[in-house]
C-alpha positions in Angstrom: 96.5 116.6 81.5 97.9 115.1 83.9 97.6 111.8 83.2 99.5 112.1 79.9 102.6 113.5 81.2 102.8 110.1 83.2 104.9 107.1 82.2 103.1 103.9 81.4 103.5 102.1 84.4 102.8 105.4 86.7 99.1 105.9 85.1 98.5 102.0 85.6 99.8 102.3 89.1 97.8 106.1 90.1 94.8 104.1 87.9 94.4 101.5 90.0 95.3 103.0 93.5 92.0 105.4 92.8 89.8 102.8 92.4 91.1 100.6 95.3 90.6 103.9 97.3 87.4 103.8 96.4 86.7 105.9 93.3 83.3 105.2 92.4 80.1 106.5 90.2 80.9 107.1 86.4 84.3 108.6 87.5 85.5 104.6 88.9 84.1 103.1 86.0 86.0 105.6 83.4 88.7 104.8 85.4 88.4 101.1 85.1 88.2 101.7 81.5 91.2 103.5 80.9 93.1 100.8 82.7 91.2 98.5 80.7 91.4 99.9 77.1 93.0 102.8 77.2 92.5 106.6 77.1 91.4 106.9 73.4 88.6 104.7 74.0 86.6 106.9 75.7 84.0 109.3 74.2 84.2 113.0 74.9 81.7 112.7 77.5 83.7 110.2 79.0 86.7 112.4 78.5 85.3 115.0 80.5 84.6 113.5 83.5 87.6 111.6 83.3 89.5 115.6 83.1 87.4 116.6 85.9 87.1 113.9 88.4 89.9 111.1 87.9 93.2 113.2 86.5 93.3 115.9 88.9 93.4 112.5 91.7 96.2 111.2 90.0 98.8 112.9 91.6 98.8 114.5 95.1 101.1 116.2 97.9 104.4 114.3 99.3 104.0 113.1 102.3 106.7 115.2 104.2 105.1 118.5 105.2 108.1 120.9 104.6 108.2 119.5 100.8 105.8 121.0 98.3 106.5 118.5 95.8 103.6 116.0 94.3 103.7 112.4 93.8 101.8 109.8 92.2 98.5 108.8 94.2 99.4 106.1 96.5 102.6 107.1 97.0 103.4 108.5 100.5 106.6 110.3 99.0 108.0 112.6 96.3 111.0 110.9 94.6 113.4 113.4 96.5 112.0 112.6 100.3 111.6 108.6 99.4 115.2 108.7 99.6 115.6 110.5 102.7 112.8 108.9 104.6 111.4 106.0 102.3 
C-alpha cells in the first residue's frame, strides 16, 4: 500500500488534501478516520475501501509533463522538478 510507504507527516498531508478536494461517501469518511485514529482502527471492510478508493489517490503524476515521477496529492511537483520550477 501506498499509504504505508509514506512518512507521517506525508499521509497526514495526502489525508487531508483528499478530503478538502472533495473525497466523499464511505471513502471521505474512512479517510477522516485514519487522520483521526489511525490506520489500525479500521475494520477489514473499512480497510478495503480505504485500498480501493483513498490509497491509490494518495499519490499522483508531477506536474511537469516530460517527468514521469509521482508526488504526494496536492503537490503540484515531484521532489526533483520542485527544485527546478517550484
Amino acid at each position: 500500500m501506498i499509504y504505508e510507504t509514506l512518512t507521517e507527516d506525508d499521509q497526514e498531508e495526502a489525508l487531508k488534501e483528499l478530503i478538502e478536494a472533495g473525497l466523499d461517501g464511505p471513502a471521505g469518511g474512512i479517510a477522516k478516520l485514519v487522520l483521526a485514529e489511525g490506520l489500525d482502527s479500521l475494520t477489514k471492510k473499512q480497510l478495503s475501501v480505504f485500498k480501493k478508493h483513498v490509497d491509490p489517490s494518495l499519490m499522483e503524476g508531477c506536474y511537469n509533463p516530460q517527468c514521469s515521477n509521482q508526488t504526494l496529492a496536492g503537490r503540484q511537483y515531484c521532489d526533483s522538478c520542485a527544485i527546478r520550477f517550484g
